[in-house]
mmCIF file of the C-alpha atoms, coordinates in Angstrom:
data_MODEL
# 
_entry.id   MODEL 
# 
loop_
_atom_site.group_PDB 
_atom_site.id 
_atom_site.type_symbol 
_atom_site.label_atom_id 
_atom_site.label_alt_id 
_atom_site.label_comp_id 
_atom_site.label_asym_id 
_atom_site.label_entity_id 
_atom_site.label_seq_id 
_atom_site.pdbx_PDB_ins_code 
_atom_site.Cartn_x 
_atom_site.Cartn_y 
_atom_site.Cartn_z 
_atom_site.occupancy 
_atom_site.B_iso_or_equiv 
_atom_site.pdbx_formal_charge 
_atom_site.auth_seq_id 
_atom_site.auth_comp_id 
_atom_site.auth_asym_id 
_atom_site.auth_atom_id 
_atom_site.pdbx_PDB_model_num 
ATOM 1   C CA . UNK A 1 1   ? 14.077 -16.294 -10.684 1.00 0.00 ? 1   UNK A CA 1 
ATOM 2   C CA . UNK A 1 2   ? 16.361 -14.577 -8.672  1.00 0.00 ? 2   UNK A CA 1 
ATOM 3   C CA . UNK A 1 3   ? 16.518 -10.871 -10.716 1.00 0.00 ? 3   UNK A CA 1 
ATOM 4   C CA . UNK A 1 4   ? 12.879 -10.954 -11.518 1.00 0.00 ? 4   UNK A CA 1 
ATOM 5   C CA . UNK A 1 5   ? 12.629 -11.108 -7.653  1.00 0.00 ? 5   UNK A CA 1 
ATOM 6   C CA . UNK A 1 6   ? 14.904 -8.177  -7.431  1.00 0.00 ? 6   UNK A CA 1 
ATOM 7   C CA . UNK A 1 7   ? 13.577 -6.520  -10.760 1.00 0.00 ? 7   UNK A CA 1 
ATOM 8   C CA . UNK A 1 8   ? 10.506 -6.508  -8.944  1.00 0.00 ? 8   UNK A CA 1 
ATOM 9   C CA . UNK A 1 9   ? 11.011 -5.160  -5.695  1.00 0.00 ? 9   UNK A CA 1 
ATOM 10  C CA . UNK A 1 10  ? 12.983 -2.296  -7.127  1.00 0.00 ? 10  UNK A CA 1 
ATOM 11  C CA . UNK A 1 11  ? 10.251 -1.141  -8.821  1.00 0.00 ? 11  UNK A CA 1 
ATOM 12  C CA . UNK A 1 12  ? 8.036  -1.754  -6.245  1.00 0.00 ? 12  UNK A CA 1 
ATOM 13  C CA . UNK A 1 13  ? 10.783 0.405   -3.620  1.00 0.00 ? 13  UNK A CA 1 
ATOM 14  C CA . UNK A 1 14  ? 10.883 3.223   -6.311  1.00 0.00 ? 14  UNK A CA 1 
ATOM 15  C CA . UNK A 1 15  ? 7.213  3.803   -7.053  1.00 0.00 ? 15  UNK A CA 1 
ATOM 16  C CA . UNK A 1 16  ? 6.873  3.692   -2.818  1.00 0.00 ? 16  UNK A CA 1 
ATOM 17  C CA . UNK A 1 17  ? 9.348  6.473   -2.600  1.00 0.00 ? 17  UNK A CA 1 
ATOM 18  C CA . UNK A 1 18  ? 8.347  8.335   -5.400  1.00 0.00 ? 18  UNK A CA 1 
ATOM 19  C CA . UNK A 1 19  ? 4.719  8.848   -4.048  1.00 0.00 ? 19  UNK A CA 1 
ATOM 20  C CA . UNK A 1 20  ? 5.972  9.248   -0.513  1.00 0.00 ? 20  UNK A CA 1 
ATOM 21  C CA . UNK A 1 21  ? 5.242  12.618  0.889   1.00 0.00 ? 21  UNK A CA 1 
ATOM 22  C CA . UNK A 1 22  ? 8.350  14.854  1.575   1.00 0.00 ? 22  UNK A CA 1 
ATOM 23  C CA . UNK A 1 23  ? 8.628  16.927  4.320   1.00 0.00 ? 23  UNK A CA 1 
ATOM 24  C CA . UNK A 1 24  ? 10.953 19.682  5.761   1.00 0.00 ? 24  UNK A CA 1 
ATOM 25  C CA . UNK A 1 25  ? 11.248 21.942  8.825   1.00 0.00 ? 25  UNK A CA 1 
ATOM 26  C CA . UNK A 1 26  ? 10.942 25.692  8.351   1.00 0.00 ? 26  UNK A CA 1 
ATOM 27  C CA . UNK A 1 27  ? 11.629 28.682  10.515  1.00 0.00 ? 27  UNK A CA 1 
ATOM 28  C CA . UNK A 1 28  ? 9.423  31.291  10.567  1.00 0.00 ? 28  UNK A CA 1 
ATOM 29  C CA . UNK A 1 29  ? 11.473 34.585  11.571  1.00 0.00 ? 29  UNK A CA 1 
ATOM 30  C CA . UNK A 1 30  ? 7.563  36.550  12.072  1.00 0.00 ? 30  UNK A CA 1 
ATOM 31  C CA . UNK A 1 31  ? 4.033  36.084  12.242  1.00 0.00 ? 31  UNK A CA 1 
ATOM 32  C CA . UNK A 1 32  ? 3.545  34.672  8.651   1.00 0.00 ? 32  UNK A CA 1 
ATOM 33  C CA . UNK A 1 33  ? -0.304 34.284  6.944   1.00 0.00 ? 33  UNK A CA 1 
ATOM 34  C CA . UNK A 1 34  ? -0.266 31.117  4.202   1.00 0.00 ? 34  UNK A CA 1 
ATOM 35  C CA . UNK A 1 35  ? -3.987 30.728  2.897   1.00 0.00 ? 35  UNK A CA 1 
ATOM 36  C CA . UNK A 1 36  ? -5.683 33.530  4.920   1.00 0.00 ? 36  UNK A CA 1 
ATOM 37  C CA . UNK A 1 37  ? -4.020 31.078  8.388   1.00 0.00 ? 37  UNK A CA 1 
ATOM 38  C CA . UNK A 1 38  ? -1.800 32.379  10.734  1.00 0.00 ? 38  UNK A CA 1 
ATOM 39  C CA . UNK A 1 39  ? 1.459  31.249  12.134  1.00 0.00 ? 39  UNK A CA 1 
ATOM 40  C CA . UNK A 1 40  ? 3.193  32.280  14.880  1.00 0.00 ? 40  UNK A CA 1 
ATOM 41  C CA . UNK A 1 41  ? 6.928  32.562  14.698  1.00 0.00 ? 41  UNK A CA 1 
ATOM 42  C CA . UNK A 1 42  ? 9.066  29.807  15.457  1.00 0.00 ? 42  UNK A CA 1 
ATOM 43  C CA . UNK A 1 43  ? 9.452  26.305  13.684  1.00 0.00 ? 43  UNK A CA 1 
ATOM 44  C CA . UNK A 1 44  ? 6.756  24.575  11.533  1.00 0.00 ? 44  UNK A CA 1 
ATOM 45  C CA . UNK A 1 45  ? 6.486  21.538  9.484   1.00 0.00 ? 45  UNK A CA 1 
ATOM 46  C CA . UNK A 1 46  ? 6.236  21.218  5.469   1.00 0.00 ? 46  UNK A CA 1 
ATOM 47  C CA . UNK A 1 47  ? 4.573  18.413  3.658   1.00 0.00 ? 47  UNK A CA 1 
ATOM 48  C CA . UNK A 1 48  ? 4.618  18.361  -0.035  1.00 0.00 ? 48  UNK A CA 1 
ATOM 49  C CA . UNK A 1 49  ? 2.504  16.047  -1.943  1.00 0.00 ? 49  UNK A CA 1 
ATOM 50  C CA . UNK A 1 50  ? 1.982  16.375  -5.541  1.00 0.00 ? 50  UNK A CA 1 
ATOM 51  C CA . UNK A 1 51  ? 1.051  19.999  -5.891  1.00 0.00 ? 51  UNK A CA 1 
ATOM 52  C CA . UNK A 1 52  ? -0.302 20.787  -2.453  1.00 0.00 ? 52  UNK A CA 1 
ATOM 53  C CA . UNK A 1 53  ? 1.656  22.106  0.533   1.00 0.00 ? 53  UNK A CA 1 
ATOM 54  C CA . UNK A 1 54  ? 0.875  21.279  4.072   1.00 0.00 ? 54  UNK A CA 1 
ATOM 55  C CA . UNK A 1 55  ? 1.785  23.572  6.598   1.00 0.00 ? 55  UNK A CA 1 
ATOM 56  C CA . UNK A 1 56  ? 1.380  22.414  10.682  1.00 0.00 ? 56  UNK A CA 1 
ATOM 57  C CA . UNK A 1 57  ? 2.468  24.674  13.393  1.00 0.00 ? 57  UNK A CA 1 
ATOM 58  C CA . UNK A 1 58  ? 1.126  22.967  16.466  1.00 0.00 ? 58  UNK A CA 1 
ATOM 59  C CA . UNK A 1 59  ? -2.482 22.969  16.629  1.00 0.00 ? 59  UNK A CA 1 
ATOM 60  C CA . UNK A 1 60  ? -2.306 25.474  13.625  1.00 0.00 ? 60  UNK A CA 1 
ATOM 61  C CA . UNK A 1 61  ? -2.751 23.660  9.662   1.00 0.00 ? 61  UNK A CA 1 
ATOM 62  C CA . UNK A 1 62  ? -3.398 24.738  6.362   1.00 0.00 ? 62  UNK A CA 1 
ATOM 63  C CA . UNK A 1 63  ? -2.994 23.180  2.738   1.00 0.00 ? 63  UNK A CA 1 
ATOM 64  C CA . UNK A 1 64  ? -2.498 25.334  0.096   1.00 0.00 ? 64  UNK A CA 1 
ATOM 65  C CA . UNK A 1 65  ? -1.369 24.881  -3.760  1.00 0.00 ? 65  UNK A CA 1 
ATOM 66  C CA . UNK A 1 66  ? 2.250  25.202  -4.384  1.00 0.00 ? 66  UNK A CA 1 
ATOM 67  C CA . UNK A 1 67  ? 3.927  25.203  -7.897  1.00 0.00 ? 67  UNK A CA 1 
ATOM 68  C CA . UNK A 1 68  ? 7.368  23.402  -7.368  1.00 0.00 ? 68  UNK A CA 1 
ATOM 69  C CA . UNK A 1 69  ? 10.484 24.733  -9.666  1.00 0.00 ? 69  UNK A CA 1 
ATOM 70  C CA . UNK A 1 70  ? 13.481 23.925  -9.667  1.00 0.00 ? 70  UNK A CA 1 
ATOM 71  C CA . UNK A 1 71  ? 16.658 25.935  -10.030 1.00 0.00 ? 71  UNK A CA 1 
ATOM 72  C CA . UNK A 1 72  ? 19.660 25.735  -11.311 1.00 0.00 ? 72  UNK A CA 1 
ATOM 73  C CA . UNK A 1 73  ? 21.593 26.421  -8.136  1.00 0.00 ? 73  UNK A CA 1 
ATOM 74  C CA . UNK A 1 74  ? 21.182 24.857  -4.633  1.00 0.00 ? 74  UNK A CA 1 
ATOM 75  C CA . UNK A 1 75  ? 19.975 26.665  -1.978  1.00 0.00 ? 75  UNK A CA 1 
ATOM 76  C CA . UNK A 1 76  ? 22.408 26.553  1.037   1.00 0.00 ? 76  UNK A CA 1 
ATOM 77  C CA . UNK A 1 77  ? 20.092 26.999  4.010   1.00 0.00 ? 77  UNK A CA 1 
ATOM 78  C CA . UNK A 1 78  ? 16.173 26.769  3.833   1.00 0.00 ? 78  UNK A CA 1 
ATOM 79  C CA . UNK A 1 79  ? 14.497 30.465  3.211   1.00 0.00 ? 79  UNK A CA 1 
ATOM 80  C CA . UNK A 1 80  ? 11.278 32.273  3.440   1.00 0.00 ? 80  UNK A CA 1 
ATOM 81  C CA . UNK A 1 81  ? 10.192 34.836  1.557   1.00 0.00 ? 81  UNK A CA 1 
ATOM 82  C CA . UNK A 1 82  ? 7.330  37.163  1.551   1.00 0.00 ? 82  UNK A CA 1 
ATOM 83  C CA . UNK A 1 83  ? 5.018  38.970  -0.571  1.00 0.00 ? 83  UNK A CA 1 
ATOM 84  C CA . UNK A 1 84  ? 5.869  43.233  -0.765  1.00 0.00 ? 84  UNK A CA 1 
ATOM 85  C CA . UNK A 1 85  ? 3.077  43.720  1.916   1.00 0.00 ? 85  UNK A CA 1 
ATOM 86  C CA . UNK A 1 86  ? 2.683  44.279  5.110   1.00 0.00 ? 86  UNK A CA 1 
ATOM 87  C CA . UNK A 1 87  ? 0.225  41.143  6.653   1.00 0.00 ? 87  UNK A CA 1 
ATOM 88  C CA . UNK A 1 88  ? 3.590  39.276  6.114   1.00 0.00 ? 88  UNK A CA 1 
ATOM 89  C CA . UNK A 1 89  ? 1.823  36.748  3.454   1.00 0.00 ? 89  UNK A CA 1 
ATOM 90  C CA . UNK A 1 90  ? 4.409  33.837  2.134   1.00 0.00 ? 90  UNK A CA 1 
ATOM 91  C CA . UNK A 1 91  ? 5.342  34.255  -0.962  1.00 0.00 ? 91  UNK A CA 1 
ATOM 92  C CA . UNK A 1 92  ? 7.836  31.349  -2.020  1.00 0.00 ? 92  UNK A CA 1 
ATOM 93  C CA . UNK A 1 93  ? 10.137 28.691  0.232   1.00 0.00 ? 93  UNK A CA 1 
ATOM 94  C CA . UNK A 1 94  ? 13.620 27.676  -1.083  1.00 0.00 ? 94  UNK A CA 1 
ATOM 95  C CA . UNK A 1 95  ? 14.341 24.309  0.486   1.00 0.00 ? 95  UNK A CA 1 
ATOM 96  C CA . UNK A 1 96  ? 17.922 23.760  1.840   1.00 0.00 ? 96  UNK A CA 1 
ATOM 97  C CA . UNK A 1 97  ? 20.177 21.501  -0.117  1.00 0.00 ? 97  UNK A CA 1 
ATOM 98  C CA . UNK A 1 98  ? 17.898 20.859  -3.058  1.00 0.00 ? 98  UNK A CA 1 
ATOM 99  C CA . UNK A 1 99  ? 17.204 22.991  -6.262  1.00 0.00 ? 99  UNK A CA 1 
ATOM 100 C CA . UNK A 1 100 ? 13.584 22.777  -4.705  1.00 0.00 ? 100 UNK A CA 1 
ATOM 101 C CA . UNK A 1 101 ? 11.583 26.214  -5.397  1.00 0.00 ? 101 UNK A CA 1 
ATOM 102 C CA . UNK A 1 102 ? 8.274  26.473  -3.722  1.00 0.00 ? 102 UNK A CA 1 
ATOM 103 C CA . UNK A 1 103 ? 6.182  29.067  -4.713  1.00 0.00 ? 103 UNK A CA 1 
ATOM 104 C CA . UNK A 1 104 ? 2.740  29.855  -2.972  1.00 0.00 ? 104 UNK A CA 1 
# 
């Protein structure tokens, strides 16, 4: 009785945590634009779930699509990158510590 009570809630703790939403802090070094919304520099949240992105900056949100990769390396700190223009549009968010790659 006793390991079908733990057989249980061990699935029940993984399928919690596997639909929980993750979410990181991020630094943005400029004025960035994700999803025609713009963010002022200075520290935001990010909220993955599934394959959207949630972005909150104070009073400022925005979900957008994200496709998540994974590398082969980890990335040491958490970066930003953006697209070759000039309106400072994100183009992909390597989270620190993981091999997570988001691209927008």
């Amino acid at each position: 009785m006793t390991k079908r009570f733990l057989m249980l809630l061990s699935v029940i703790l993984v399928s919690v945590v596997a639909n929980a939403a993750h979410t990181v802090r991020i630094e943005f070094y400029q004025p960035t634009v994700v999803n025609g919304t713009i963010f002022k520099r200075g520290e935001a949240k990010l909220e993955i779930k599934g394959d959207k992105a949630i972005i909150r900056q104070g009073k400022s949100s925005v979900e957008t699509s994200v496709k998540i990769e994974n590398s082969k390396i980890k990335c040491a700190l958490t970066a930003v990158g953006y697209k070759d223009s000039n309106d400072h549009n994100l183009k992909d968010i390597c989270v620190g510590g993981t091999t997570t790659h988001l691209l927008f």
